[in-house]
C-alpha positions as CSV (number, residue, x, y, z in Angstrom):
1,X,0.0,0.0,0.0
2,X,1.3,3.5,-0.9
3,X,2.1,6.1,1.7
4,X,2.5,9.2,-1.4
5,X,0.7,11.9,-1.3
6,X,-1.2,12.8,-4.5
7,X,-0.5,16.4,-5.5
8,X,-2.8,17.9,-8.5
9,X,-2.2,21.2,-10.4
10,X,-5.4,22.8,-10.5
11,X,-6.7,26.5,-10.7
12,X,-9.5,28.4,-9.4
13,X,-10.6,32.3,-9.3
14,X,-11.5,35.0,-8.3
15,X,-12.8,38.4,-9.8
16,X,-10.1,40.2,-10.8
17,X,-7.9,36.4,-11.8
18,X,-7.3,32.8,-12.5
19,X,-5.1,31.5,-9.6
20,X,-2.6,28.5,-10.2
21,X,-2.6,25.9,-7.6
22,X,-1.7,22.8,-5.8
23,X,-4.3,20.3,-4.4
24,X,-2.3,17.8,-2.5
25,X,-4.4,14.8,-1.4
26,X,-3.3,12.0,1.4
27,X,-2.9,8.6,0.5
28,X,-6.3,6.4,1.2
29,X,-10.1,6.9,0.1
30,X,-11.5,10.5,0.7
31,X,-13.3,12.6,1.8
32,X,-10.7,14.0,3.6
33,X,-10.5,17.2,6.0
34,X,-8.7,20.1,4.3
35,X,-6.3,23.2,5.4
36,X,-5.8,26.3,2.9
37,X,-2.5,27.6,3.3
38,X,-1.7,31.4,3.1
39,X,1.5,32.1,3.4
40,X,2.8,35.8,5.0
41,X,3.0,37.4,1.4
42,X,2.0,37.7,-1.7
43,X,4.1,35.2,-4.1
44,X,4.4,31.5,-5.5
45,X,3.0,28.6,-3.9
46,X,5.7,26.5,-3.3
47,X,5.2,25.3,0.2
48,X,7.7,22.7,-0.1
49,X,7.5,20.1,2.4
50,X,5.0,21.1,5.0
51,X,2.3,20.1,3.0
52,X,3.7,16.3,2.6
53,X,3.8,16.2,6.3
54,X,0.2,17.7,6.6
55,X,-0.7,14.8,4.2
56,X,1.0,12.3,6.0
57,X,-1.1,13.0,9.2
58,X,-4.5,13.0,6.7
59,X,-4.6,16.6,5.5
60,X,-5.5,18.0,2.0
61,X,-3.6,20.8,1.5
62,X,-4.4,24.0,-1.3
63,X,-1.9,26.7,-1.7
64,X,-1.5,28.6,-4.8
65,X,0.2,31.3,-6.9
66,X,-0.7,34.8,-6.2
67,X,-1.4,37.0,-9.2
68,X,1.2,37.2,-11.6
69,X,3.4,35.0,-9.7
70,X,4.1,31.6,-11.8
71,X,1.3,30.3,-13.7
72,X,-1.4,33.1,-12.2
73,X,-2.4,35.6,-14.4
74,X,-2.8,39.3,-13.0
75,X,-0.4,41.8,-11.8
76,X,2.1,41.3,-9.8
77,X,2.5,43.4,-7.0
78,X,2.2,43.5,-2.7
79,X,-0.8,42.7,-1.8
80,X,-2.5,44.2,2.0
81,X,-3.6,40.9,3.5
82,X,-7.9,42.4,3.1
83,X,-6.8,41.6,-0.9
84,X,-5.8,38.3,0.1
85,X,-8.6,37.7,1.9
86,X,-10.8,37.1,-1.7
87,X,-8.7,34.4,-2.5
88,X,-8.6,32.6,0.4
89,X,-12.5,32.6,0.8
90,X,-12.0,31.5,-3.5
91,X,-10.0,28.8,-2.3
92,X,-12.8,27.7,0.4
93,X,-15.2,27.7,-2.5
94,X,-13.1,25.8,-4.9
95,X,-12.0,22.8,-2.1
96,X,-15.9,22.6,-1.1
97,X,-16.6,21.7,-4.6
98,X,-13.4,18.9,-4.9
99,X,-14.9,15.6,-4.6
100,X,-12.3,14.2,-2.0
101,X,-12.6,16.9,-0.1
102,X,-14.8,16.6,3.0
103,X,-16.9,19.9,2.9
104,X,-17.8,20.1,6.3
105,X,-13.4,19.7,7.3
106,X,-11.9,23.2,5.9
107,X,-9.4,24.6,7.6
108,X,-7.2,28.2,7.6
109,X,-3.7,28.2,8.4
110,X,-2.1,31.5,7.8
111,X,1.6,32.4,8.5
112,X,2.7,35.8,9.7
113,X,1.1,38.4,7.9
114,X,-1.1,35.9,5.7
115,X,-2.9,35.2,9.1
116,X,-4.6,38.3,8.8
117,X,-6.3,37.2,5.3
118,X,-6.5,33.7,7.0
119,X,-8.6,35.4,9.8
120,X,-10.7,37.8,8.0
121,X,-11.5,34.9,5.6
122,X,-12.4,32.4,8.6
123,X,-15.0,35.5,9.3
124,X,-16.1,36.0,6.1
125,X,-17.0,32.6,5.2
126,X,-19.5,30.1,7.3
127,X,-17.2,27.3,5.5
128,X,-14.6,27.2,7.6
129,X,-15.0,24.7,10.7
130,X,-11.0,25.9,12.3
131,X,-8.4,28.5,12.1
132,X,-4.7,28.3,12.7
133,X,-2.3,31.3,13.0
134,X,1.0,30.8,12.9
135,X,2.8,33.9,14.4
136,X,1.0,36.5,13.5
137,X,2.5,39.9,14.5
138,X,0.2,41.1,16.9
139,X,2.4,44.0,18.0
140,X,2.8,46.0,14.7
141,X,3.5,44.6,11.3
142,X,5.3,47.4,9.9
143,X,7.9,47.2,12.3
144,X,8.1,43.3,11.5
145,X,8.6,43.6,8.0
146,X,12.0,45.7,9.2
147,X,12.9,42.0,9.9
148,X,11.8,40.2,7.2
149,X,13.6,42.7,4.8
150,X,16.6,42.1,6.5
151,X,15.9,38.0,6.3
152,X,15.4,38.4,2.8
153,X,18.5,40.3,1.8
154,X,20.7,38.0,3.8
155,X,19.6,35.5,1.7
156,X,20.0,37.0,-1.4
157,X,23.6,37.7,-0.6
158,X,23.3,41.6,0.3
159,X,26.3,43.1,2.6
160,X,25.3,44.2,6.2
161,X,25.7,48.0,4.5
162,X,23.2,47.8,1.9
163,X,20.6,45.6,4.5
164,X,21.2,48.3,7.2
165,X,21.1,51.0,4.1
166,X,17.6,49.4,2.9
167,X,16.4,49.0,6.5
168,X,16.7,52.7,7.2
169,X,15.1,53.5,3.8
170,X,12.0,51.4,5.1
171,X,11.9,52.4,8.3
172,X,11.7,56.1,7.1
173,X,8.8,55.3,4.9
174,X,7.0,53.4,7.6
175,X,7.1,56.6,9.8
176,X,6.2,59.5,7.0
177,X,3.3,57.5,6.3
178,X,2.2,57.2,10.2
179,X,2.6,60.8,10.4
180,X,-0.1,60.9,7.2
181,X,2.3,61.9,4.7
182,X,0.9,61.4,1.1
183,X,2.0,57.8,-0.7
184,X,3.3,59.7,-3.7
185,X,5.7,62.2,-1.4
186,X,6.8,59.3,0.4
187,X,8.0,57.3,-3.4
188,X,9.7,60.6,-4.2
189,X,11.5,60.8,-1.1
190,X,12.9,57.4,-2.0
191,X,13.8,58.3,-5.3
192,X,17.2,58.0,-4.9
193,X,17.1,54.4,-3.5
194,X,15.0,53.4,-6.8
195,X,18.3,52.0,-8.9
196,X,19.7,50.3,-6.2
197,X,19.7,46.4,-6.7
198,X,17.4,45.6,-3.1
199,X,14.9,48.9,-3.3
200,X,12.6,46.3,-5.5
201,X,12.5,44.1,-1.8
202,X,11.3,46.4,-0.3
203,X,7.1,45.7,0.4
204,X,5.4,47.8,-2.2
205,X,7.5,50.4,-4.7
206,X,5.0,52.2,-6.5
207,X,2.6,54.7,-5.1
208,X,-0.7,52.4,-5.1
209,X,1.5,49.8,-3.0
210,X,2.6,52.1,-0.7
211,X,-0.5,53.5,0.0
212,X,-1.5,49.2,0.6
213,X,1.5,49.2,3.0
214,X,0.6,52.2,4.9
215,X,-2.8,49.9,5.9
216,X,-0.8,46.9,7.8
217,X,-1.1,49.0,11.3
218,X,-5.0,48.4,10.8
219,X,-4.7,44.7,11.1
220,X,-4.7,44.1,14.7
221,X,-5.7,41.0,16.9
222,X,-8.4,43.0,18.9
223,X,-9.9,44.6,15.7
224,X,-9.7,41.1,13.9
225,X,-10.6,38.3,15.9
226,X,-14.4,39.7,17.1
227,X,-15.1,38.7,14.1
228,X,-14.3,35.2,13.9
229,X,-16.9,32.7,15.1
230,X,-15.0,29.1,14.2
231,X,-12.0,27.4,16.6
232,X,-8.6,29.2,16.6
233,X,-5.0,28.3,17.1
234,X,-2.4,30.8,17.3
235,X,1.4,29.2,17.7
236,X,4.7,31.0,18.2
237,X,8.1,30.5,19.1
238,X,10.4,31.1,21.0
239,X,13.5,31.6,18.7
240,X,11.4,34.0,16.5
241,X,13.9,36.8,15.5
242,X,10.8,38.5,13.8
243,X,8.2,37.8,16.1
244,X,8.4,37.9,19.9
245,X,6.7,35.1,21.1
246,X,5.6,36.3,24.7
247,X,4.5,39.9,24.0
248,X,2.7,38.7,20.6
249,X,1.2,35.5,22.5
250,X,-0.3,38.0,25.2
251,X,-2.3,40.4,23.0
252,X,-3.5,37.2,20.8
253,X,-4.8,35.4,23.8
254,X,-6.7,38.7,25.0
255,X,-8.0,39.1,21.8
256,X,-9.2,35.5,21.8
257,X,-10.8,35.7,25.1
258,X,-13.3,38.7,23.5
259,X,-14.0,36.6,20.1
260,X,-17.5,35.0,19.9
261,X,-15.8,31.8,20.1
262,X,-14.4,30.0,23.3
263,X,-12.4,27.1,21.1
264,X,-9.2,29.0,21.3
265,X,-5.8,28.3,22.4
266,X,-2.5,29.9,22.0
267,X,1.3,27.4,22.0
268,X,4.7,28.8,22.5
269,X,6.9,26.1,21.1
270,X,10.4,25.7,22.9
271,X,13.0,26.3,20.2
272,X,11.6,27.1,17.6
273,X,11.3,30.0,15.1
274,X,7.3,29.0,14.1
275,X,7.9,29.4,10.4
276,X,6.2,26.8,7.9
277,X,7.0,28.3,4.5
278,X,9.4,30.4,2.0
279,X,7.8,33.8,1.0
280,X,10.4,33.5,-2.4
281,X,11.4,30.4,-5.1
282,X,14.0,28.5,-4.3
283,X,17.2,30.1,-5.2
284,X,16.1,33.6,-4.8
285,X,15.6,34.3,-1.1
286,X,16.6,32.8,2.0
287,X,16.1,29.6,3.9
288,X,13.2,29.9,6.3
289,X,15.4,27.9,9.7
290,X,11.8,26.9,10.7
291,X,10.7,25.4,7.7
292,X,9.1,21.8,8.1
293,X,9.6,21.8,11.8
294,X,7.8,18.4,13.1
295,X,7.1,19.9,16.7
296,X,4.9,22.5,14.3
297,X,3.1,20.1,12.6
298,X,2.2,18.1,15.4
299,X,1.1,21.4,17.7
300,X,-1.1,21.9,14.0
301,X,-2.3,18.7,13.7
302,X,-3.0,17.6,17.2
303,X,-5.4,20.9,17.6
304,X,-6.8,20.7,13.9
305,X,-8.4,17.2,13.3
306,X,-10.5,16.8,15.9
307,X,-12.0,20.0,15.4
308,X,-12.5,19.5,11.7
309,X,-14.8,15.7,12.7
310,X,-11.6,13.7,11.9
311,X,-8.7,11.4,14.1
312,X,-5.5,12.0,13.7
313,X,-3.9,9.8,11.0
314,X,-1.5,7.1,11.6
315,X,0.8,5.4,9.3
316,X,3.1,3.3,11.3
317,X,4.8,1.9,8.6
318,X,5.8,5.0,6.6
319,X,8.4,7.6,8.3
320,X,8.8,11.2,7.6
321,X,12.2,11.9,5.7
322,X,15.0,13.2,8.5
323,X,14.6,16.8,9.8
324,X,17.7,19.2,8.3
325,X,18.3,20.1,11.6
326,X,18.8,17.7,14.3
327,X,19.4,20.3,17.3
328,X,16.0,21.3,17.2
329,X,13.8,18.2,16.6
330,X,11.8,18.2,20.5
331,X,8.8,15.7,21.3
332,X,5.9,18.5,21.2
333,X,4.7,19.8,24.1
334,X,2.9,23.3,24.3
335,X,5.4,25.6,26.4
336,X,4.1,26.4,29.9
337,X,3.5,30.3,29.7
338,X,5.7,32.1,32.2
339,X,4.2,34.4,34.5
340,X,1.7,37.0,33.2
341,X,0.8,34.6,29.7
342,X,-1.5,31.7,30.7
343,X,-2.6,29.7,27.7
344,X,-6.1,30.3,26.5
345,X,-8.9,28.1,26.1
């Protein structure tokens, strides 16, 4: 009997596109209980292993291209994670109508940013049975994306002068447009940056994107969450350059103590950075440390199925190829919260 996952290139859209995706499918008769993955920015859909080990467990995964990324047509550009949102409630639509999907088993899991569309699409849709958010940055995204920049260009192969050059440069925009300064001053300013080879990193480099950017501080856990009715998991950790993992932890777990819902819990994961997938191709951007973390996908899955009807999958006979990075493989166990963060739920 074969262990494979099944992965299918499909497509599905939405009003302004026609999104290129992958459907990956467990091994074994359907239906089975689904998660759409959005990733923390617009790009392609590669979510490389993560969703072989979601499939392993008895997950269907979708994740797809964004517009004009790969095979999607559109424009390419930085999308605010409200944009997002129409293509993950697409997405919800399309699984719903995929015969070895179970309808009544969707799932969200959003990643950084991404968990903003995930969440506003967990409200907008009555489809979606659970949501899981992956460190989303519940103390100020503009600040995070200070991080990320600087992740990114590392990768690429920038000097520490041209990430610190490109960090100020950011960090400059981010405060002319708190203090309400037009989108179009704000590009001029930055004119002289435009030629240099990591300005086109930065999130958003046109005046329409910049105004999209100058949104992110309106995404917020308390403004978000009263809107979501369904089950929610938010996970951090610990070794999260980008995100803190106590001080974001906190204001998620208030937030989810004033949703509708009471289904909520929030892990801190020992040791971990909480990252599930590359924002870029392989070959142009860095390697994500956290990437394919098992202690993740165990937190994810352990939560998940029984709140989407199913058991957690077994398949003794089959095991996981070896995690790239033996110092942090940990039997998971949610983190006791220190003093001042007790776990919701």
């Amino acid at each position: 009997m074969s262990f494979e996952a099944v992965r299918y290139q499909v497509s599905f859209t939405t009003s302004w596109s026609r999104l290129a995706a992958d459907l990956v499918l467990p091994a074994g008769a359907g239906p089975h209980p689904a998660a759409v993955l959005v990733g923390a920015a617009s790009g392609p859909r590669d979510r490389r292993r993560w969703t072989q080990f979601l499939a392993l467990h008895g997950l269907a995964t979708l994740s797809w291209d964004s517009p004009g990324w790969g095979a999607s047509s559109g424009q390419r550009r930085w999308q605010a994670p409200d944009e997002r949102t129409m293509e993950v409630v697409a997405a919800v639509d399309f699984l719903r109508g995929v015969r070895d999907v179970a309808p009544g088993g969707i799932s969200l899991v959003g990643s950084d940013s991404g968990a903003w569309a995930a969440a506003l699409g967990a409200a907008l849709s009555s489809q979606v049975s659970a949501l899981v958010m992956i460190a989303p940055p519940c103390t100020g995204a503009p600040g995070q994306e200070l991080v990320r920049l600087a992740q990114r260009l590392r990768g690429l192969g920038f000097i520490s002068a041209e990430i610190s050059l490109a960090q100020f440069v950011l960090a400059e925009r981010i405060r002319r447009l708190a203090s309400g300064e037009d989108p179009r001053a704000v590009i001029f300013a930055e004119a002289p940056c435009r030629h240099a080879p990591w300005y086109g990193w930065l999130p958003g480099v046109t005046p329409e994107e910049i105004a999209t950017f100058a949104t992110l501080p309106g995404y917020r856990a308390a403004s978000v969450l009263p809107l979501v009715h369904c089950p929610v998991l938010g996970v951090y950790g610990t070794d999260d350059a980008a995100t803190p993992a106590w001080d974001n932890a906190n204001l998620l777990r208030d937030a989810l103590l004033a949703s509708p819902g009471r289904d909520h819990q929030v892990f801190v994961l020992p040791r971990s950075d909480g990252a599930f997938a590359g924002a870029v191709p392989a070959g142009e951007g860095p390697v994500v440390p956290g990437d394919w973390h098992p202690e993740l996908v165990d937190a994810v899955t352990d939560w998940l199925l029984p709140r989407l009807a199913y058991p957690r999958a077994s398949h003794p006979q089959f095991a996981p190829p070896p995690f790239p990075h033996p110092q942090l493989q940990l039997p998971y166990a949610p983190a006791l919260a220190p003093p001042g963060v007790p776990r919701a739920g």
